[in-house]
Backbone atoms as SQL, in Angstrom:
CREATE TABLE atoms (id INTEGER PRIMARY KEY, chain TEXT, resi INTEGER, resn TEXT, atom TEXT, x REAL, y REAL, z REAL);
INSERT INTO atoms VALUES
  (1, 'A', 1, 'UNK', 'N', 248.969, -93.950, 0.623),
  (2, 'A', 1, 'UNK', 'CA', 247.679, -94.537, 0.311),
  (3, 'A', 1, 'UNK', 'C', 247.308, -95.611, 1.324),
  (4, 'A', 2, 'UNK', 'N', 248.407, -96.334, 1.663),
  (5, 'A', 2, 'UNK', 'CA', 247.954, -97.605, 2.566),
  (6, 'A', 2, 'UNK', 'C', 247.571, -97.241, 4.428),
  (7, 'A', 3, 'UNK', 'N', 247.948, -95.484, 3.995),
  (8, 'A', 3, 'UNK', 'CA', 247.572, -94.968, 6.083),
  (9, 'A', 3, 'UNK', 'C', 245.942, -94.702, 5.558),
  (10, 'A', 4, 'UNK', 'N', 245.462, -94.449, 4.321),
  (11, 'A', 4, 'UNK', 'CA', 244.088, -93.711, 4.490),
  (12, 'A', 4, 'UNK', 'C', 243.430, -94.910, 4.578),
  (13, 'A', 5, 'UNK', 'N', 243.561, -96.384, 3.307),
  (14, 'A', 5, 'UNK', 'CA', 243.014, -97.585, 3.797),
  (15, 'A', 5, 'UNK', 'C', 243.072, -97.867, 4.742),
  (16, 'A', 6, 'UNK', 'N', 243.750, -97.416, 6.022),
  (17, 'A', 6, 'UNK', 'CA', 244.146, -98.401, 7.099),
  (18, 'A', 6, 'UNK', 'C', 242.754, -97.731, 7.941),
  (19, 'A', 7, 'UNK', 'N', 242.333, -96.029, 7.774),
  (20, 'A', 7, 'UNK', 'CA', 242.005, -95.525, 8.869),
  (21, 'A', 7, 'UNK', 'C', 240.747, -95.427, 8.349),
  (22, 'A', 8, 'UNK', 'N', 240.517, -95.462, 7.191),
  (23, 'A', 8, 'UNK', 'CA', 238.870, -96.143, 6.739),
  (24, 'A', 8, 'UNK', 'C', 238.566, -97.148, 7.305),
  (25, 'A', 9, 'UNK', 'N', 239.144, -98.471, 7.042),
  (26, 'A', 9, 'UNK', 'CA', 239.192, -99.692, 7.716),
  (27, 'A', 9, 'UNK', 'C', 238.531, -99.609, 9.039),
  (28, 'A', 10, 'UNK', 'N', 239.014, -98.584, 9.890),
  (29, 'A', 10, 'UNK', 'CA', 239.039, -98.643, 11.323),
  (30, 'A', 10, 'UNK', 'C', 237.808, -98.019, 11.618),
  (31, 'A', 11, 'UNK', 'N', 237.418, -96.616, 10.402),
  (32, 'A', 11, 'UNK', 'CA', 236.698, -96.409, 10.865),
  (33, 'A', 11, 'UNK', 'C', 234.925, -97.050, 10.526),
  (34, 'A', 12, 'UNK', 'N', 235.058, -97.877, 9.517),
  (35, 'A', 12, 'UNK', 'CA', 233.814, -98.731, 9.420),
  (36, 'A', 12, 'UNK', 'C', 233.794, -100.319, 10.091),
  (37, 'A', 13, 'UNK', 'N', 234.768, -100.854, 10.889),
  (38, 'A', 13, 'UNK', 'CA', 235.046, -101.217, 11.833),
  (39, 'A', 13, 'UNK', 'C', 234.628, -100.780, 13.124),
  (40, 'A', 14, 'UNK', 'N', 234.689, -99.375, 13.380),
  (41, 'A', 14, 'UNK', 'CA', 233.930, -98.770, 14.876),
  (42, 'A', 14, 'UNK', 'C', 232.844, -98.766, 14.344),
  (43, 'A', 15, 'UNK', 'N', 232.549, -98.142, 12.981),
  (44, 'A', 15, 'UNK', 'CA', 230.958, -98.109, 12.898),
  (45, 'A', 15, 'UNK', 'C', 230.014, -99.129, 12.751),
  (46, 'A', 16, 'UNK', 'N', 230.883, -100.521, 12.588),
  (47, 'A', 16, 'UNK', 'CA', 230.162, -101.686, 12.388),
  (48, 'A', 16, 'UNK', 'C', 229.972, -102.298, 13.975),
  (49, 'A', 17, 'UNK', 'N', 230.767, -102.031, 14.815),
  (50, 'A', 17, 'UNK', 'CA', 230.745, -102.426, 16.720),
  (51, 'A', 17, 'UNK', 'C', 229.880, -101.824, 17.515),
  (52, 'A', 18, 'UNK', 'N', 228.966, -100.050, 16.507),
  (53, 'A', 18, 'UNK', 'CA', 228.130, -99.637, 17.207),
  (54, 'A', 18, 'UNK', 'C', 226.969, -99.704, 16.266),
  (55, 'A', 19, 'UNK', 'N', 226.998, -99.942, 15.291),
  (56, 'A', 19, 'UNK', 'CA', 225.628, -100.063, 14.371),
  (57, 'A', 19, 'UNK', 'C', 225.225, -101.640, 14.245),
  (58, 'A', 20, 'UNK', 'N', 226.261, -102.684, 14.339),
  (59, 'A', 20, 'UNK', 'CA', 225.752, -103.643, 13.831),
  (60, 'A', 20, 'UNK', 'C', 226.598, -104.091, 12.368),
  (61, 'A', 21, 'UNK', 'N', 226.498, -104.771, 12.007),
  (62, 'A', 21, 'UNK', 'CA', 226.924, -105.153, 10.403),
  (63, 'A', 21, 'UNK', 'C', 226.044, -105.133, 9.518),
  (64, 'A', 22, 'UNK', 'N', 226.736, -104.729, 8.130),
  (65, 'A', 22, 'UNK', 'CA', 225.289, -104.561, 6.965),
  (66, 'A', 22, 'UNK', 'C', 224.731, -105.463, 6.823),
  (67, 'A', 23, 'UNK', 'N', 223.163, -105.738, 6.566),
  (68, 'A', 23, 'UNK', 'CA', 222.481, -106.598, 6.096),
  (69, 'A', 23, 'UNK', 'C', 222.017, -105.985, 4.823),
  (70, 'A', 24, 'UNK', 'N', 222.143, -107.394, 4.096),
  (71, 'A', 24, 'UNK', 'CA', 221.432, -107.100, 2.280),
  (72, 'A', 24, 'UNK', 'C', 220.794, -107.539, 1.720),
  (73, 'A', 25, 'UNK', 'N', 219.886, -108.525, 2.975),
  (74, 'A', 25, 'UNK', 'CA', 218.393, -109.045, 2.764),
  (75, 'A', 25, 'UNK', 'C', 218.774, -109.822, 1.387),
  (76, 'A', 26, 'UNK', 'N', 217.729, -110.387, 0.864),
  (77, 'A', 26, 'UNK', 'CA', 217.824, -112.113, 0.387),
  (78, 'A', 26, 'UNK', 'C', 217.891, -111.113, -1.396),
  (79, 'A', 27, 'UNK', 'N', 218.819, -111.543, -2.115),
  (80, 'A', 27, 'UNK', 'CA', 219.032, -111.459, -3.555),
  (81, 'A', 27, 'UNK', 'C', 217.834, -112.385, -4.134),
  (82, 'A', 28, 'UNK', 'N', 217.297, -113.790, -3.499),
  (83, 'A', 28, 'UNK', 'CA', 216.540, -114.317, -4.486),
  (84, 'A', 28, 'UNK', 'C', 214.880, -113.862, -3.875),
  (85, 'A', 29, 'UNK', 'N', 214.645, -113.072, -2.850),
  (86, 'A', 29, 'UNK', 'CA', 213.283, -112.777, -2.413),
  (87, 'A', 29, 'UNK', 'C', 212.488, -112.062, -3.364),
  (88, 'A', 30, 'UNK', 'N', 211.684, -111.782, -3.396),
  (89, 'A', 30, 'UNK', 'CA', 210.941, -111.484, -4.596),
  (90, 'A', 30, 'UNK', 'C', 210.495, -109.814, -4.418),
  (91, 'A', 31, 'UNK', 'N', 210.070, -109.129, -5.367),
  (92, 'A', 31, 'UNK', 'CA', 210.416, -107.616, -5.149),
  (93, 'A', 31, 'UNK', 'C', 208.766, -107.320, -4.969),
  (94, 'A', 32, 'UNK', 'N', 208.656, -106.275, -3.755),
  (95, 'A', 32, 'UNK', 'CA', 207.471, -106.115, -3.103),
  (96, 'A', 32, 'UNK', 'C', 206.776, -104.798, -3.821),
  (97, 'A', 33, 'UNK', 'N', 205.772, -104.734, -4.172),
  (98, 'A', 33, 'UNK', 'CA', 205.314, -103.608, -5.180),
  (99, 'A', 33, 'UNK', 'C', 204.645, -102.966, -4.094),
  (100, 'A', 34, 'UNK', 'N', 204.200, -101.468, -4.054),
  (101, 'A', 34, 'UNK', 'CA', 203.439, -100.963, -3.116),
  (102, 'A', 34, 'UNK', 'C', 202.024, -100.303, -3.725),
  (103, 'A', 35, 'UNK', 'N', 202.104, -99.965, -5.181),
  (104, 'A', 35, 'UNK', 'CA', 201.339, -99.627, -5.863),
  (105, 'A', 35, 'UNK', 'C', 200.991, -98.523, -5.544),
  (106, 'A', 36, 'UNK', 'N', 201.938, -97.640, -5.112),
  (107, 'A', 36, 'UNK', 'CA', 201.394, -96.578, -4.457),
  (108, 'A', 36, 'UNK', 'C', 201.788, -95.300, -5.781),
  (109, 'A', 37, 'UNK', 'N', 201.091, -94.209, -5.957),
  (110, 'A', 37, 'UNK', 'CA', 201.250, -93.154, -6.833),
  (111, 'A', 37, 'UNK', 'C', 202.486, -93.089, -7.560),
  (112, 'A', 38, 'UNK', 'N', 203.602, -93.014, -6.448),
  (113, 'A', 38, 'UNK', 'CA', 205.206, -92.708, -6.619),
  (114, 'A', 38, 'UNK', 'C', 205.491, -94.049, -8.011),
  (115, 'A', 39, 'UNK', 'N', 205.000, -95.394, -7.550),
  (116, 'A', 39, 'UNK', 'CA', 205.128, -96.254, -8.610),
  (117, 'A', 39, 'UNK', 'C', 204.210, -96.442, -10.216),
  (118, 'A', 40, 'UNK', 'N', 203.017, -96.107, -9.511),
  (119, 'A', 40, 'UNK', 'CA', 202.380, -96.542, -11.003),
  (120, 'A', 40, 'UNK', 'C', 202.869, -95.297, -11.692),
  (121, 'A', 41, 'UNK', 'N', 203.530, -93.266, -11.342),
  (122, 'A', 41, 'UNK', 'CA', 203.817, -91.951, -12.053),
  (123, 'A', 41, 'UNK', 'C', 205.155, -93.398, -12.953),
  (124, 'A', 42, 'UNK', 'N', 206.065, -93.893, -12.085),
  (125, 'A', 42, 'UNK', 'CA', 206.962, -94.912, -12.612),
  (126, 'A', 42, 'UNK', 'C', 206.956, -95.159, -14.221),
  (127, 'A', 43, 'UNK', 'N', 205.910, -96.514, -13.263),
  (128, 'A', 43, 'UNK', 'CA', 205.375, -97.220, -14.626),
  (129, 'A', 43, 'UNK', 'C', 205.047, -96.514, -15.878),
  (130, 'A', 44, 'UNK', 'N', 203.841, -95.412, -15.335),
  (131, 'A', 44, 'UNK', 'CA', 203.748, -94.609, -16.921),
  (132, 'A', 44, 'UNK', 'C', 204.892, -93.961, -17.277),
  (133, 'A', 45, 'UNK', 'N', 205.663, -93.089, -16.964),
  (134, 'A', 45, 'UNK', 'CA', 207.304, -93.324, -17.500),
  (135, 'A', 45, 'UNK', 'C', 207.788, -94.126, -18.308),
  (136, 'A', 46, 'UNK', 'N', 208.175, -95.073, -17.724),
  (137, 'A', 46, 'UNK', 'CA', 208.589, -96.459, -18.376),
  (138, 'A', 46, 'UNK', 'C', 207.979, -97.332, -19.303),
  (139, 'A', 47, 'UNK', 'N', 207.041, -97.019, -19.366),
  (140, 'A', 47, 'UNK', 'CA', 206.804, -97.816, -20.682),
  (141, 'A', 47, 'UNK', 'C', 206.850, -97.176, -22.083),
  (142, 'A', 48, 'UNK', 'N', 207.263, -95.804, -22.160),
  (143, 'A', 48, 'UNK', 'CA', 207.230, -94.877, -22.867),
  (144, 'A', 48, 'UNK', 'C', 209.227, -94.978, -23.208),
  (145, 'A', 49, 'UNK', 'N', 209.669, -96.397, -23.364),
  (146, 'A', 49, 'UNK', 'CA', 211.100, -96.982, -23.280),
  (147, 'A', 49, 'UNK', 'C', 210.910, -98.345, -23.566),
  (148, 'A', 50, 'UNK', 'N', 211.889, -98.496, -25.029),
  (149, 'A', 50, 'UNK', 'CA', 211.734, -100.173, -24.642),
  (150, 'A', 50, 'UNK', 'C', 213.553, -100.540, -24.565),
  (151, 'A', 51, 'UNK', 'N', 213.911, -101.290, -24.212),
  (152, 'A', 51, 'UNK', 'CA', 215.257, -101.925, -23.843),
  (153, 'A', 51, 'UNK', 'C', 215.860, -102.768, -25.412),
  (154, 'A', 52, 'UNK', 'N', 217.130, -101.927, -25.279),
  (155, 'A', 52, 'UNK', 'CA', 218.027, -102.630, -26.746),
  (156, 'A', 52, 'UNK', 'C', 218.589, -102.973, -26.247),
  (157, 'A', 53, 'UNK', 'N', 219.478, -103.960, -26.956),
  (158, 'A', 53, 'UNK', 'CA', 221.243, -104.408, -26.241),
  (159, 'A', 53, 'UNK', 'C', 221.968, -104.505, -27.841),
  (160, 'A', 54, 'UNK', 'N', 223.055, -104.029, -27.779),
  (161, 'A', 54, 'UNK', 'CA', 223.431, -104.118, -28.514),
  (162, 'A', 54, 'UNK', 'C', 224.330, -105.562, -28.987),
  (163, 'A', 55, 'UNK', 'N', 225.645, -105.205, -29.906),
  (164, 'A', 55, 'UNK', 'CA', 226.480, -106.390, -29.867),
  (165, 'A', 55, 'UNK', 'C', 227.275, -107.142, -29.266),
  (166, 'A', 56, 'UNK', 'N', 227.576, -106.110, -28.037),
  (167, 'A', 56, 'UNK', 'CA', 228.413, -106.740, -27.130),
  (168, 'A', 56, 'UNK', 'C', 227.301, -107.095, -25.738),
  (169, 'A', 57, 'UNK', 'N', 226.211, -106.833, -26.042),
  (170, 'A', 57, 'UNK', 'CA', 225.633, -107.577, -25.004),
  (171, 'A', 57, 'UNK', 'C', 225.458, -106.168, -23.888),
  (172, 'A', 58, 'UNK', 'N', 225.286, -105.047, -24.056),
  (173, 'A', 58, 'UNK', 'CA', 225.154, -103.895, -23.267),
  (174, 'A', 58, 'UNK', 'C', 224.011, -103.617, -23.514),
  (175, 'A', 59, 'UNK', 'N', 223.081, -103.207, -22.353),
  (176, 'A', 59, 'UNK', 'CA', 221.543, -102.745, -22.609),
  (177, 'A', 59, 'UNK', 'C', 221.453, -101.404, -22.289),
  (178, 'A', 60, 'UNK', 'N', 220.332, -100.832, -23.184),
  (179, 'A', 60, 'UNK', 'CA', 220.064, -99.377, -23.176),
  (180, 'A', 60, 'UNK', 'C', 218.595, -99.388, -22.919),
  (181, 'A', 61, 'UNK', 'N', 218.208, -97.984, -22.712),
  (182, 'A', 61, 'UNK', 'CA', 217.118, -98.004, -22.940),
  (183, 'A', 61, 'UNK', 'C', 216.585, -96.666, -24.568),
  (184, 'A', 62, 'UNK', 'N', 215.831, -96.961, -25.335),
  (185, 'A', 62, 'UNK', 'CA', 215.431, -95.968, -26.283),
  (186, 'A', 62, 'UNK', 'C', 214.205, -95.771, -26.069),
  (187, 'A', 63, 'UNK', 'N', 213.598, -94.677, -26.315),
  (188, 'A', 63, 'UNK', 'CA', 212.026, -93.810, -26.172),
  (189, 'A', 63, 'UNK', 'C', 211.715, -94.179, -27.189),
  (190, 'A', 64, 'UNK', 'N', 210.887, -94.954, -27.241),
  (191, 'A', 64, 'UNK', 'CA', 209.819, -95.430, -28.132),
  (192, 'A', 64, 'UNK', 'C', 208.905, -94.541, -28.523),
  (193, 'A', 65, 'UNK', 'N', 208.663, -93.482, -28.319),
  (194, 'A', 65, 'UNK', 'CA', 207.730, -92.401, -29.378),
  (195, 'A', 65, 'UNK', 'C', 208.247, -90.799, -27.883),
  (196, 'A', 66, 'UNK', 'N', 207.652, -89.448, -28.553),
  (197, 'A', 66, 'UNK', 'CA', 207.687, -89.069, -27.977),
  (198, 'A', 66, 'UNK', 'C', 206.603, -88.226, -27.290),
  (199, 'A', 67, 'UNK', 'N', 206.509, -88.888, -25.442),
  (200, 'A', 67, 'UNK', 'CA', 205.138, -88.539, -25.113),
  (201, 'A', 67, 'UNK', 'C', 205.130, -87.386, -24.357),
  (202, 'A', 68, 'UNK', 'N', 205.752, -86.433, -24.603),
  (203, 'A', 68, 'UNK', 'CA', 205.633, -84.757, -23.898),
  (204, 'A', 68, 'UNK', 'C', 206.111, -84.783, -22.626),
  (205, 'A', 69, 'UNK', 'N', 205.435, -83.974, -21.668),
  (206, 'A', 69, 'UNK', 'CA', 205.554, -84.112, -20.161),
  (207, 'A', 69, 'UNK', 'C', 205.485, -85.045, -19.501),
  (208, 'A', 70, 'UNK', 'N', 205.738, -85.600, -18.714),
  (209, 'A', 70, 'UNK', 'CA', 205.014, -86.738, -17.927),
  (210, 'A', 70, 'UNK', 'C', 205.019, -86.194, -16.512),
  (211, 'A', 71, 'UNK', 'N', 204.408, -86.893, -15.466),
  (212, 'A', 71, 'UNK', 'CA', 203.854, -86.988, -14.399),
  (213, 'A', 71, 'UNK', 'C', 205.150, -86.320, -13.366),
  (214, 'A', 72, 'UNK', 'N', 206.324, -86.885, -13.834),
  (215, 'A', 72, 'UNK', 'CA', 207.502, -86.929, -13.007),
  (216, 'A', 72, 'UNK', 'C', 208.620, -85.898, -13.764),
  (217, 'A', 73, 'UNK', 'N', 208.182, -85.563, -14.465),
  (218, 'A', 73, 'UNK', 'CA', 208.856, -84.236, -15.144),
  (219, 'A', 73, 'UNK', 'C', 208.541, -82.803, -14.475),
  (220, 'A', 74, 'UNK', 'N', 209.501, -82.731, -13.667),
  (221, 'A', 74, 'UNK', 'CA', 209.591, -81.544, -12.375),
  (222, 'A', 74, 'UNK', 'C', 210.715, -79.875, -13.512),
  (223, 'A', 75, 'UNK', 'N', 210.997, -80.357, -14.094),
  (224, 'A', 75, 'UNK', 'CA', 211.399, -78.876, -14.867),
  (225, 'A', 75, 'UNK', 'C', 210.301, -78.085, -15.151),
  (226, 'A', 76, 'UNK', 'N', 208.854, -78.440, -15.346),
  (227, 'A', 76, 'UNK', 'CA', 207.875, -77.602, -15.679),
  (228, 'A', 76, 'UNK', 'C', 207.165, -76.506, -14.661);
């Protein structure tokens, strides 16, 4: 196990000397909406869900009624 860690290692190591190192841009920047089709098909999705958590503090989501097809429902 410790030759395959070693040669992973090495090899995102070469890939970091010719790509550069990851960047993961700012955790507190604020999230950029585009409003474009792909998001608002989203939104109507999603609101058709509201968020539980239970007792230990785990969140779900449950369908709040049921609204047929939607926009992003590609099985049809």
């Amino acid at each position: 196990m410790g030759r395959k860690l070693e040669g992973f290692q090495h090899v995102t190591e070469r890939l970091q000397s010719v790509f550069g190192p990851a960047t993961h841009g700012y955790s507190d920047a604020p999230v950029v909406h585009k409003h474009d089709d792909f998001e608002l098909a989203s939104e109507e999705d999603l609101k058709h869900f509201d968020v539980e958590t239970d007792s230990e503090g785990h969140h779900y989501a449950v369908r709040n009624n049921d609204p047929g097809p939607t926009t992003t429902d590609y099985s049809l």
